[in-house]
N, C-alpha and C positions, 0 to 999 in steps of 0.2 A: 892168725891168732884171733879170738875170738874173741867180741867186744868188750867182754869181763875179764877178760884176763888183764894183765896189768905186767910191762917189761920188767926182767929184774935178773939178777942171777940164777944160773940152773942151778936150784935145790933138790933134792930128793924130794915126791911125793909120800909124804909120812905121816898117819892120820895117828900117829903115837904121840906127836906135838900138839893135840887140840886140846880143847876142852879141859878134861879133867886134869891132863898134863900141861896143861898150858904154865907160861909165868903164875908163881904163887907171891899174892905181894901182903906185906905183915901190916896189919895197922898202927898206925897211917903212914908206915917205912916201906918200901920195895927192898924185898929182896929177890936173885934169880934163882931161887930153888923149884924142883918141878911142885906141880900143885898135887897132894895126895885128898881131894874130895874132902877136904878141910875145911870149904869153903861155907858161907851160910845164905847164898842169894835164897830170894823168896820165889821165882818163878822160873829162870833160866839157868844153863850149864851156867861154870863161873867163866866157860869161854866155849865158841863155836866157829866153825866153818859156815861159810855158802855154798853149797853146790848144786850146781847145775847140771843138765841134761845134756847129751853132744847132740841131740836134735833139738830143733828149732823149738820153744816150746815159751808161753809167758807166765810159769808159774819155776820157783828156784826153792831151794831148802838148808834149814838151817838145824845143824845138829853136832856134837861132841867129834860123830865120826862118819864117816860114808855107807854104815851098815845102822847108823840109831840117826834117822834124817827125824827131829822130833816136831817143826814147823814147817808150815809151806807161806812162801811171800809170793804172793800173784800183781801180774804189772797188766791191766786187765787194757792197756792200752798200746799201742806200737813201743817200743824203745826212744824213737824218735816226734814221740810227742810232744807238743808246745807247753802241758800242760800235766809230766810226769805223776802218776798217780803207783803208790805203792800198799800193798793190804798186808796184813801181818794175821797169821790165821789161827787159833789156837788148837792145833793140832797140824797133821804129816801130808793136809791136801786140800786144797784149795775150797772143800765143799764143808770145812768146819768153821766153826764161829769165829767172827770176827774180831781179833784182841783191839787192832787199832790200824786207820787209814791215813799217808801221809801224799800232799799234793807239794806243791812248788811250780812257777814259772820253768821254762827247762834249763834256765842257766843256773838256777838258785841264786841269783846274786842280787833281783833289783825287787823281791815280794818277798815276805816270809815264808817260811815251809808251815803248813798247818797239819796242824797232827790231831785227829778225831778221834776218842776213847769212848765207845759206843756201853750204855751203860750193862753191866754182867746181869744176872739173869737175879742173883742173890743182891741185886743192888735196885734203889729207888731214885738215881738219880740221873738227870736225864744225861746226855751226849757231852764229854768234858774236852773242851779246845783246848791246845798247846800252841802256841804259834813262836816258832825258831827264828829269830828273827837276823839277817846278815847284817855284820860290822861289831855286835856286843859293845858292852860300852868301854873297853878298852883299844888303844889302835895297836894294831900289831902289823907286822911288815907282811905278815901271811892272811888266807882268808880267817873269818870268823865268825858262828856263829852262836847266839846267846838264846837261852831258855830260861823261863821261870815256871816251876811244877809245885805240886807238893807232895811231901817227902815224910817217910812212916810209917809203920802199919795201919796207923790212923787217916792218914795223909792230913793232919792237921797244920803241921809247919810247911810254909813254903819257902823254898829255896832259888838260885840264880846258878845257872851253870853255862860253862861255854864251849862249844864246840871249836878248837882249833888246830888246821893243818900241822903237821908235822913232817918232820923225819928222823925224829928224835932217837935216841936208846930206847927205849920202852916201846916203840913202834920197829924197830930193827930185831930185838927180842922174840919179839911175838910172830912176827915173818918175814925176818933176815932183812935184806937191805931192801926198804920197801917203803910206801910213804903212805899218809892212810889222815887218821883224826885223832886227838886226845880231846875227853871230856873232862875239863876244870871245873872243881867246884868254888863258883866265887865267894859267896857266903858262908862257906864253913872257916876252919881258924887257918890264919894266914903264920904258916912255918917261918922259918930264921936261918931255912935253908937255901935262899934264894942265891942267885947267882951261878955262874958258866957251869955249862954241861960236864965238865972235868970236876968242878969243886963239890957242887949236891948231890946228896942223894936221888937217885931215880924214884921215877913215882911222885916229885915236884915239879914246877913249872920255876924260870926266872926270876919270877915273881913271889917264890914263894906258895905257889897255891897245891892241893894237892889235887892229882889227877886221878878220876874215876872209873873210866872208861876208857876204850880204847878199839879203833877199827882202823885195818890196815889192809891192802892192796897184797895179794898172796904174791910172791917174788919167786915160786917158783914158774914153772912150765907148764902147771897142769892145764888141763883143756874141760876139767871140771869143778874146780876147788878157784872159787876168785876172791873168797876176802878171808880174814879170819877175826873175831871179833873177840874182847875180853873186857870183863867186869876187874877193878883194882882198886886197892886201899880202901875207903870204905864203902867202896861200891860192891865189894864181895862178903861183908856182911847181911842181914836181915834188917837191918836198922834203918836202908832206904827205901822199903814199901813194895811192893810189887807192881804200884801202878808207875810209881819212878823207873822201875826196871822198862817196863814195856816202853816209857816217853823215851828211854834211853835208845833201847835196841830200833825202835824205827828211825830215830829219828837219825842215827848211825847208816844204816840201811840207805835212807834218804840221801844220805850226803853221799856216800857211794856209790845212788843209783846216778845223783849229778856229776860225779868226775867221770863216770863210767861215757855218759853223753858228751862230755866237752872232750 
């Protein structure tokens, strides 16, 4: 099996589950209804696949389905580098402009991951750093990691979000029995939903928080398709910016190019 794939149950490969069809979640409720292009992100599907090449190659693609691949992520160094570097491309190949570069140590656990937004071409402002930093400021029995962005079409406000392991419902939904990341949002309004995975609603955290994001480890067989990735609650609105979107999807990518290594 191939280093991206990830063990799990034999599912049927069926690219009628991505993207547009992905989980549709209602704000700020999850429900499992399929998504009919309802959604309002500013720059990406409101959910995507990765896929990759059956020959050896360091460049992979992200897109709704296997026939609309609409980005290319180039890993412009070995897999097994000290020093994981990942590029997010604004477009289907490797020789379009760059949206954003994310580095890390190769464990991810003892440096930040830095995330570089190189400035758009309609923009004056120079190179905008993100840096993901492992642990967030809450402890969890699982990994975690924490971001601060800003959030908008303005990107005026800035917000706290947290990247944490799962194997939740909402990561089982999205690609069967499978384990992957949820993105929490810390600062936005903390629900009265909190508590056991039996009593809340989905699309919450224990705590109450709601989750935005979401990447998981594909669980079927394929020898092409290794993650599937989805924006939720109100991360599938217009409301968090499109520069929020891109911190999101690399920084998603990131953390799956590290479990992929360990």
């Amino acid at each position: 099996m191939p280093a991206h794939d990830a063990p799990g149950s034999m599912l049927p490969e069926d690219d009628t589950q991505s993207a547009a069809q992905a989980p549709q979640y209602e704000i700020p409720s999850y429900t499992a209804c399929r998504s009919t292009n309802t959604s309002a992100t500013a720059k990406f599907p409101p959910a995507m696949n990765g896929y990759f090449q059956s020959k050896i190659t360091t460049t992979f693609h992200l897109g709704p389905t296997a026939g609309e691949k609409l980005y290319a992520v180039s890993t412009p160094a070995t897999v097994f580098n000290n020093k994981p570097t990942i590029v997010l491309h604004d477009g289907p190949t490797n020789k379009h402009p760059i949206m954003a570069t994310a580095q890390s140590d190769r464990w991810g656990r003892s440096r930040p991951v830095a995330i570089t937004l190189p400035p758009r071409p309609e923009s004056q402002r120079q190179d905008s750093i993100v840096e993901v930093v492992p642990g967030g400021p809450l402890k969890h029995f699982s990994p975690s990691h924490m971001f601060e962005t800003s959030v908008g079409p303005k990107g005026i406000t800035r917000e706290r979000f947290e990247w944490r392991k799962s194997h939740g419902n909402e990561i089982k939904e999205l690609a069967g029995f499978s384990y992957g990341w949820k993105l929490v949002r810390l600062t936005g309004p903390v629900s009265n939903v909190a508590g056991s995975r039996k009593e809340r609603p989905r699309g919450y955290t224990s705590d109450g928080l709601e989750i935005v994001a979401l990447i998981a480890h594909n669980a079927s067989w394929s020898m092409t398709k290794g993650f599937r990735f989805a924006f939720m609650g109100a991360g599938l609105t217009d409301t968090m910016g499109e520069n929020w979107e891109i911190v999101v999807v690399i920084s998603a990518l990131q953390l799956w190019f590290i479990d992929v290594q360990a």
